[in-house]
PDB file of N, CA, C and O in Angstrom:
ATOM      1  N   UNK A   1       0.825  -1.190   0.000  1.00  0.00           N
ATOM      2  CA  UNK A   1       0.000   0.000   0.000  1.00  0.00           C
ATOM      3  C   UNK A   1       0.871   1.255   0.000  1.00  0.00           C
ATOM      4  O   UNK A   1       0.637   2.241  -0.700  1.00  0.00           O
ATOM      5  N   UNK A   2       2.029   1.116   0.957  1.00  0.00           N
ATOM      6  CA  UNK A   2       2.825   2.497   0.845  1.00  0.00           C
ATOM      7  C   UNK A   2       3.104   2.630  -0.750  1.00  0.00           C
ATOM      8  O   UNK A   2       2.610   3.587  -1.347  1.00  0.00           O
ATOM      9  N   UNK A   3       3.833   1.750  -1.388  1.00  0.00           N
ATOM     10  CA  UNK A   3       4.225   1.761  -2.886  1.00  0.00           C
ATOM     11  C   UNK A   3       3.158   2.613  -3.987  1.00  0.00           C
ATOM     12  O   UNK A   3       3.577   3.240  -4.960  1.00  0.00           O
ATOM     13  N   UNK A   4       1.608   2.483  -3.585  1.00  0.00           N
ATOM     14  CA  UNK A   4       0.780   3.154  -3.788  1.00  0.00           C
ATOM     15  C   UNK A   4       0.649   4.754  -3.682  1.00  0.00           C
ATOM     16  O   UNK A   4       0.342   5.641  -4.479  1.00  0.00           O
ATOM     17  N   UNK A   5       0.925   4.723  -2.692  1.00  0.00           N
ATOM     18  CA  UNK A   5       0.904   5.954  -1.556  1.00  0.00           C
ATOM     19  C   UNK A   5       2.044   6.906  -2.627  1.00  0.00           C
ATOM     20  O   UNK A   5       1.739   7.933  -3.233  1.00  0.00           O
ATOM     21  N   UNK A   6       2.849   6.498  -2.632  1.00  0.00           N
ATOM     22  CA  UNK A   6       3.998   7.079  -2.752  1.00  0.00           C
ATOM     23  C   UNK A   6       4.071   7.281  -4.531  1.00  0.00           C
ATOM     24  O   UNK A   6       4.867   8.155  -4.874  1.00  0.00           O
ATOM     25  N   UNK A   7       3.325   6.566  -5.675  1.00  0.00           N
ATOM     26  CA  UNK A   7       2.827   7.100  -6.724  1.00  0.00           C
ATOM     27  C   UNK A   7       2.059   8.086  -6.717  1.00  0.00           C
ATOM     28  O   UNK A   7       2.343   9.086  -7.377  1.00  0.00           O
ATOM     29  N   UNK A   8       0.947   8.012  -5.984  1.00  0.00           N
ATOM     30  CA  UNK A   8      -0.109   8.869  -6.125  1.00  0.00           C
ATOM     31  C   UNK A   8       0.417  10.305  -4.859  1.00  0.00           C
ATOM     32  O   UNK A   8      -0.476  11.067  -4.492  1.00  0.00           O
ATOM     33  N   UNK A   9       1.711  10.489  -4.376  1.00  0.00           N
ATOM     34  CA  UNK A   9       2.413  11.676  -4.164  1.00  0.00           C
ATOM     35  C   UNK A   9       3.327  11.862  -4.975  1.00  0.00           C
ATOM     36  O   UNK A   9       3.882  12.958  -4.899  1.00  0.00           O
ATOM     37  N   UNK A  10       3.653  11.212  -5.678  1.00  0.00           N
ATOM     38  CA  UNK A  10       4.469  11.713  -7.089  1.00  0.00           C
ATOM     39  C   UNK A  10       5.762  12.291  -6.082  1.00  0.00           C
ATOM     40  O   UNK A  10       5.739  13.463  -6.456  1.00  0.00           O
ATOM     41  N   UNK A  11       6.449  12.258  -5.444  1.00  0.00           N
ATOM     42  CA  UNK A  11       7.983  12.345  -4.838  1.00  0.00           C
ATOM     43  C   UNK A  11       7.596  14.023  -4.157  1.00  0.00           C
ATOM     44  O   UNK A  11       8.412  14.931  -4.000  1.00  0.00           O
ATOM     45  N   UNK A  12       6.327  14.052  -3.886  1.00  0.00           N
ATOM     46  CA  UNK A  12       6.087  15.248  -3.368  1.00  0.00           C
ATOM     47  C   UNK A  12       5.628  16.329  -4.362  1.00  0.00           C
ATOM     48  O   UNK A  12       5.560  17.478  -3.926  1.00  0.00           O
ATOM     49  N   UNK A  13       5.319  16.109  -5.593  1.00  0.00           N
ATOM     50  CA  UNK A  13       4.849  16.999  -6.037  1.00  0.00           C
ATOM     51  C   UNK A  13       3.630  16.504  -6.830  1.00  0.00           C
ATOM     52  O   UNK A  13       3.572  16.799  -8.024  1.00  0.00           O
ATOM     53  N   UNK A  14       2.801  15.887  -6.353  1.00  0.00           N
ATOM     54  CA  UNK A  14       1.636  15.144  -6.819  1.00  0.00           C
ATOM     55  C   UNK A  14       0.886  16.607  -7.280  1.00  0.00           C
ATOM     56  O   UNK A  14       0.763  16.798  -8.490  1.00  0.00           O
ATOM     57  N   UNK A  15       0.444  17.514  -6.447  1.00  0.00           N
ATOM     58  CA  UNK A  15      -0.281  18.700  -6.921  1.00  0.00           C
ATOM     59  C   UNK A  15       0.014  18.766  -8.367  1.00  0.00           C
ATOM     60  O   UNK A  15      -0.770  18.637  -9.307  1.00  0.00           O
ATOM     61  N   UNK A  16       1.376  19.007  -8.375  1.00  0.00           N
ATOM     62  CA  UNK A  16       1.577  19.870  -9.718  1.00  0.00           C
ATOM     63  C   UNK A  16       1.165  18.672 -10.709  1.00  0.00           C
ATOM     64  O   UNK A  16       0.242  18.763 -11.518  1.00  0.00           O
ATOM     65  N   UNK A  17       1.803  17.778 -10.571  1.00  0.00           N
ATOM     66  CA  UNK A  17       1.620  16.564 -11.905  1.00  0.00           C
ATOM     67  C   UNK A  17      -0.170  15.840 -12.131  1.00  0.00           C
ATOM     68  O   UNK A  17      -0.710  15.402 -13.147  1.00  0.00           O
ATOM     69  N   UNK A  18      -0.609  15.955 -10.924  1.00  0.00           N
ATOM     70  CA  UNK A  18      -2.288  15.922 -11.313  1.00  0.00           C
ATOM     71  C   UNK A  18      -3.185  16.663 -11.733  1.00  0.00           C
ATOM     72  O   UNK A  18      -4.245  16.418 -12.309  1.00  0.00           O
ATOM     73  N   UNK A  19      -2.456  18.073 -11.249  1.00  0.00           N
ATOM     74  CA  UNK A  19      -3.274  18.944 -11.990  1.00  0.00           C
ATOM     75  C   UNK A  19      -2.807  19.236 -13.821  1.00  0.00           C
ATOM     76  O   UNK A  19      -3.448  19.564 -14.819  1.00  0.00           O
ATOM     77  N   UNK A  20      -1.369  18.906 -13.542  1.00  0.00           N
ATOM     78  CA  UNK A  20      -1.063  19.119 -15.081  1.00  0.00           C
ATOM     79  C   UNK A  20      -1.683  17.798 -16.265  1.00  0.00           C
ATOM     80  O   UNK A  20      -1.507  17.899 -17.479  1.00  0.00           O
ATOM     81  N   UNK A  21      -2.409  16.611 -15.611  1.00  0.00           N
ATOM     82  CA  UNK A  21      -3.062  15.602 -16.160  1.00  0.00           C
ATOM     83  C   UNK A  21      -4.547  16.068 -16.317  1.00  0.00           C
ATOM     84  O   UNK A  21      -5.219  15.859 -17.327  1.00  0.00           O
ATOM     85  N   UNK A  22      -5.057  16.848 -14.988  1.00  0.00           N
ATOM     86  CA  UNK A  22      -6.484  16.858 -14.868  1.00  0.00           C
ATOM     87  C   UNK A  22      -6.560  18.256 -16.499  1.00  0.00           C
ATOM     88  O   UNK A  22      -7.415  18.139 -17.377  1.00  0.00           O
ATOM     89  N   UNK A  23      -5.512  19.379 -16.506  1.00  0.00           N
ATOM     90  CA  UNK A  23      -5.775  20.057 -17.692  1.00  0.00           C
ATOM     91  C   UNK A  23      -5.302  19.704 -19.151  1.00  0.00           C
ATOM     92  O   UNK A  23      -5.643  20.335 -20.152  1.00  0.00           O
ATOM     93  N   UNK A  24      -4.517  18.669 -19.136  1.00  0.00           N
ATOM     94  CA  UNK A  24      -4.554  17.700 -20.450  1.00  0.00           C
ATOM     95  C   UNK A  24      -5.680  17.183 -20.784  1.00  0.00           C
ATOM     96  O   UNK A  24      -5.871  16.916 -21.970  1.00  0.00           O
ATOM     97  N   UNK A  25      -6.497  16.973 -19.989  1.00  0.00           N
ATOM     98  CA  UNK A  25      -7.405  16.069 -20.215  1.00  0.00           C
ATOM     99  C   UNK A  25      -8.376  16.859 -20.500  1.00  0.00           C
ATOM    100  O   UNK A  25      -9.157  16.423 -21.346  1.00  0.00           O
ATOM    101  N   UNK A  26      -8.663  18.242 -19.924  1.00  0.00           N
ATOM    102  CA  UNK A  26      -9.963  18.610 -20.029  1.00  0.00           C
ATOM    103  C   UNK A  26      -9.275  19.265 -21.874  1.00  0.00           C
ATOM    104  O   UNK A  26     -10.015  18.840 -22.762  1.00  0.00           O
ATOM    105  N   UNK A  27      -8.635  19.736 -22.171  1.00  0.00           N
ATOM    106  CA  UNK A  27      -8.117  20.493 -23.369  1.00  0.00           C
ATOM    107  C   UNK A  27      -8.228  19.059 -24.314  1.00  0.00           C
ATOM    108  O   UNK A  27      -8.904  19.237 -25.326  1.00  0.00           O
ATOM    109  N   UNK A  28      -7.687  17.689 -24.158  1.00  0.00           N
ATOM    110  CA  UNK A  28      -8.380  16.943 -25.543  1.00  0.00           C
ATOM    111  C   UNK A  28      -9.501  16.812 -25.283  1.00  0.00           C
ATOM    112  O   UNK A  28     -10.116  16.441 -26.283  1.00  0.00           O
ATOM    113  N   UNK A  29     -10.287  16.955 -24.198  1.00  0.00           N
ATOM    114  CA  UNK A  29     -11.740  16.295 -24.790  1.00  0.00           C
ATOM    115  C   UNK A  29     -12.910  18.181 -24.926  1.00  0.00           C
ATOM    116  O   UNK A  29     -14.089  18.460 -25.144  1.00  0.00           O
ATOM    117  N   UNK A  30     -12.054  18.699 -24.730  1.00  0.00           N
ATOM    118  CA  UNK A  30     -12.782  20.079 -25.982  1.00  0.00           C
ATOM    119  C   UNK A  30     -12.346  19.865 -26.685  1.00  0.00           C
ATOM    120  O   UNK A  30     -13.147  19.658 -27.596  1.00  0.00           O
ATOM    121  N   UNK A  31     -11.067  19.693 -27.075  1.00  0.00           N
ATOM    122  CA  UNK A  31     -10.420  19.281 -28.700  1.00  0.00           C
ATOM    123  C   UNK A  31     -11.831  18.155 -29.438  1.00  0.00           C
ATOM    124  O   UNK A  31     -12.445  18.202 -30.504  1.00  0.00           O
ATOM    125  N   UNK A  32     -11.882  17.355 -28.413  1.00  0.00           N
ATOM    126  CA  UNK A  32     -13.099  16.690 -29.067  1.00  0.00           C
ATOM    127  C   UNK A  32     -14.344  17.094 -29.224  1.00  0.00           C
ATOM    128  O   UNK A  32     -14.740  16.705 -30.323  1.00  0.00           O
ATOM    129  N   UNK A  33     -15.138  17.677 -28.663  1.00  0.00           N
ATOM    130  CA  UNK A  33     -16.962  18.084 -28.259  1.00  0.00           C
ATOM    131  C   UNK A  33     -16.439  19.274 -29.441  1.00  0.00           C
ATOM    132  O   UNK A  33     -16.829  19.018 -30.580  1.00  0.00           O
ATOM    133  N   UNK A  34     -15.584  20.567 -29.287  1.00  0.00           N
ATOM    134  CA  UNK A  34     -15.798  21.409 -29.794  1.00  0.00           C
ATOM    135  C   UNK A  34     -15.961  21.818 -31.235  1.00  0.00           C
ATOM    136  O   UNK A  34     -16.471  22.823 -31.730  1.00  0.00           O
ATOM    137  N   UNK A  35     -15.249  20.508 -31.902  1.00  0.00           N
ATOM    138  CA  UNK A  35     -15.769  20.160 -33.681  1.00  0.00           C
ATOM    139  C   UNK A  35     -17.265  19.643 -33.853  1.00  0.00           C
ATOM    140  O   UNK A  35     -17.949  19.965 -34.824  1.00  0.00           O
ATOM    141  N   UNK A  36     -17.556  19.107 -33.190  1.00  0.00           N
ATOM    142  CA  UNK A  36     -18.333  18.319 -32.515  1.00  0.00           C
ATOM    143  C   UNK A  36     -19.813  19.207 -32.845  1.00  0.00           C
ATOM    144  O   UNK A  36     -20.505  19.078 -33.855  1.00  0.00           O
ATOM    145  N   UNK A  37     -20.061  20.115 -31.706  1.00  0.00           N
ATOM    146  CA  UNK A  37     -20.589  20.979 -31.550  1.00  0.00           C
ATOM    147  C   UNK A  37     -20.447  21.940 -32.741  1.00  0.00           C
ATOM    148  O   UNK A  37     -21.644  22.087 -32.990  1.00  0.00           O
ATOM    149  N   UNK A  38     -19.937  22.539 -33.460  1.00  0.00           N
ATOM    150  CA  UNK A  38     -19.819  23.778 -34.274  1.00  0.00           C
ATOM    151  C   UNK A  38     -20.517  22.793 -35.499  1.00  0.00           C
ATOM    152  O   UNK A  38     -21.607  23.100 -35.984  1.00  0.00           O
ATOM    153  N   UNK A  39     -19.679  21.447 -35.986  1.00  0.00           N
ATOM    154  CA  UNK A  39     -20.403  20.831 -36.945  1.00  0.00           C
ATOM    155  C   UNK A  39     -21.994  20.759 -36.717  1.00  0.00           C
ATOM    156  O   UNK A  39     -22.748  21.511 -37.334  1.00  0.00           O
ATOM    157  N   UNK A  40     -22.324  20.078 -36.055  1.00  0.00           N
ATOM    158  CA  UNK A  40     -23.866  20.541 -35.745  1.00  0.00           C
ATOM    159  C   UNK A  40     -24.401  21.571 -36.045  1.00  0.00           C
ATOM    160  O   UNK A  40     -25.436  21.627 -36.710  1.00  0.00           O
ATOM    161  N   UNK A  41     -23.409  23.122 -35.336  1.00  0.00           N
ATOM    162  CA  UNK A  41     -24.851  24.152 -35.257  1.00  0.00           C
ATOM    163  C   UNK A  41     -24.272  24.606 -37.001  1.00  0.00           C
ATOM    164  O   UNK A  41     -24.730  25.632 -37.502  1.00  0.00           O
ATOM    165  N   UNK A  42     -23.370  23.832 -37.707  1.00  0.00           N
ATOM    166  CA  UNK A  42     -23.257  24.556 -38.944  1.00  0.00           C
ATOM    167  C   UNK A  42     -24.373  23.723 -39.934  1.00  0.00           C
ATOM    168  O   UNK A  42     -24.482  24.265 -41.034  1.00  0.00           O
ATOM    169  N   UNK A  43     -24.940  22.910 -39.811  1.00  0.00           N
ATOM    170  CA  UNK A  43     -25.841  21.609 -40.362  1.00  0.00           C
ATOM    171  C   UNK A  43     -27.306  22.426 -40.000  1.00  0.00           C
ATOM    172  O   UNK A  43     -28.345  22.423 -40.661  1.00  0.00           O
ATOM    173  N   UNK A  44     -27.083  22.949 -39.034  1.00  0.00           N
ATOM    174  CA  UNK A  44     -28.681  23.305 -38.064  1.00  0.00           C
ATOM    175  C   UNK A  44     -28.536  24.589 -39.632  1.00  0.00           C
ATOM    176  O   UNK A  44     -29.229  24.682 -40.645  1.00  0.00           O
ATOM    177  N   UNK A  45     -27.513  25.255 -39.232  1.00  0.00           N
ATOM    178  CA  UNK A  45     -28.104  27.046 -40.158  1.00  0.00           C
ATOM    179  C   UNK A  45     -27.954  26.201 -41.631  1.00  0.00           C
ATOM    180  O   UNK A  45     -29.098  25.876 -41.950  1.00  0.00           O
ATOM    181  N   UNK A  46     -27.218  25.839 -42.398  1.00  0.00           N
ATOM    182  CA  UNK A  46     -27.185  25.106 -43.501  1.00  0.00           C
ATOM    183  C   UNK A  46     -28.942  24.782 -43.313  1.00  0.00           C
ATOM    184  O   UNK A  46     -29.717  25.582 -43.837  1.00  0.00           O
ATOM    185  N   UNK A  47     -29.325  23.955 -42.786  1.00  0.00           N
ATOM    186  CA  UNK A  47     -30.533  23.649 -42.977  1.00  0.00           C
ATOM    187  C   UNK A  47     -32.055  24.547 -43.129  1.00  0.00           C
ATOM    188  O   UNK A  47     -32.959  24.504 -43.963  1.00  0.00           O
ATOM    189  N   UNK A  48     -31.812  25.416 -41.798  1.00  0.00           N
ATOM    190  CA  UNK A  48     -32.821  26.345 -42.244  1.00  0.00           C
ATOM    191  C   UNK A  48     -32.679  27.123 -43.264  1.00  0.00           C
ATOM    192  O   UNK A  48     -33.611  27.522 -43.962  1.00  0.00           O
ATOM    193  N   UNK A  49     -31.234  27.452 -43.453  1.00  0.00           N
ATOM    194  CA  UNK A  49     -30.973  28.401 -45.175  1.00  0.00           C
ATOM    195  C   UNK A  49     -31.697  28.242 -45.910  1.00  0.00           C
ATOM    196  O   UNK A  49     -32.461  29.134 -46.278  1.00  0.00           O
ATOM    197  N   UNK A  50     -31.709  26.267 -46.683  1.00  0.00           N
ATOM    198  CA  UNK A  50     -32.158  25.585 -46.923  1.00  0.00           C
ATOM    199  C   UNK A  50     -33.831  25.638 -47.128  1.00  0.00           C
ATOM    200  O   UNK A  50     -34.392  25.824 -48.207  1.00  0.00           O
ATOM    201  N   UNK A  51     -34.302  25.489 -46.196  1.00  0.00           N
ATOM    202  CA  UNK A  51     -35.585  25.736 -46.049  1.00  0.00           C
ATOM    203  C   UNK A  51     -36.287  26.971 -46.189  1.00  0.00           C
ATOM    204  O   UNK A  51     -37.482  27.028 -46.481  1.00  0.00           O
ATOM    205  N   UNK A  52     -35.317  28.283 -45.919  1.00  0.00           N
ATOM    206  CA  UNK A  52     -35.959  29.580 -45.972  1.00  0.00           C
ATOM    207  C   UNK A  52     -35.773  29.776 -47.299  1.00  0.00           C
ATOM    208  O   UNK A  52     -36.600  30.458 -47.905  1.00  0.00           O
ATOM    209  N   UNK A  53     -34.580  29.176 -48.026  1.00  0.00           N
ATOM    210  CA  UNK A  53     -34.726  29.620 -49.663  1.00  0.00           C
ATOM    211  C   UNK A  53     -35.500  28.665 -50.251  1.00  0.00           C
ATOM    212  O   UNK A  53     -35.642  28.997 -51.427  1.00  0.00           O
ATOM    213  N   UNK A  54     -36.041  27.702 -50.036  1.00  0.00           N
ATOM    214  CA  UNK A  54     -37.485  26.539 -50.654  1.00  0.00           C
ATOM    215  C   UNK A  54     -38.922  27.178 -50.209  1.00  0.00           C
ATOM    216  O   UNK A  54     -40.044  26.911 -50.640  1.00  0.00           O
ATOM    217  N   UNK A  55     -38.547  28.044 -49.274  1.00  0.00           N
ATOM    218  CA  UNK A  55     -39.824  28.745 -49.021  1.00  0.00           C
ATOM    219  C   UNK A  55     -40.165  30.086 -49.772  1.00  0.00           C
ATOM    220  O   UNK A  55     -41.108  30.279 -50.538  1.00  0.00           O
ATOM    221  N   UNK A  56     -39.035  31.105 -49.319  1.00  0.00           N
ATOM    222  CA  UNK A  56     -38.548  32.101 -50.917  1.00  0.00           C
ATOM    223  C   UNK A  56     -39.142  31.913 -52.095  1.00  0.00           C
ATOM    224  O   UNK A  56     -40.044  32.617 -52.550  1.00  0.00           O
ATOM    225  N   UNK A  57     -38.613  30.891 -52.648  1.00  0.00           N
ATOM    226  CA  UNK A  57     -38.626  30.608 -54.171  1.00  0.00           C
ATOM    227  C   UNK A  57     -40.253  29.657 -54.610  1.00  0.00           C
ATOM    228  O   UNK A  57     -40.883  29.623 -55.667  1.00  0.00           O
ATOM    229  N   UNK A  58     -40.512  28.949 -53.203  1.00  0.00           N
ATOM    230  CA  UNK A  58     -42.094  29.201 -54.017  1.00  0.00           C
ATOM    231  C   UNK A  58     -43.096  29.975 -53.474  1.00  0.00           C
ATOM    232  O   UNK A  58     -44.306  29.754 -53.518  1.00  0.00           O
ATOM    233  N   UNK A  59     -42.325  31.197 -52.788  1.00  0.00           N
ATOM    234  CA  UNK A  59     -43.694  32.337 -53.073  1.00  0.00           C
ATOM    235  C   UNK A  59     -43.606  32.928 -54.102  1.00  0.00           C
ATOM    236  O   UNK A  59     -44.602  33.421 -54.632  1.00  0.00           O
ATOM    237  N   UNK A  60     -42.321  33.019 -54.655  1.00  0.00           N
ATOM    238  CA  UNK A  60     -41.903  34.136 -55.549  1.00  0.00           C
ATOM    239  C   UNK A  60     -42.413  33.553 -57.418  1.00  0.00           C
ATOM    240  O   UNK A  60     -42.184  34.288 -58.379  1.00  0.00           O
TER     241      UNK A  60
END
């Protein structure tokens, strides 16, 4: 268990090296959601475009 102990204090500087994991981590997984997300809301306006110029063109 000490052998444990003594990873998860990282030789005394566990702070720094978990937090420098906990913000790796949050930065790839926006790297991930944030294509993610923009693709979507670009599909959403693409679409109503879409629809507002099929609506346009047969009033006109």
């Amino acid at each position: 268990m000490d052998a444990f102990y003594e990873f998860l204090n990282m030789g005394g500087y566990a702070f720094y090296v978990w937090t420098s994991y906990a913000t790796a981590a949050v930065v790839l997984i926006a790297n991930l959601i944030a294509p993610m997300r923009l693709r979507r809301k670009l599909l959403l306006d693409l679409n109503r475009k879409a629809r507002r110029e099929l609506r346009n063109d047969a009033q006109a």
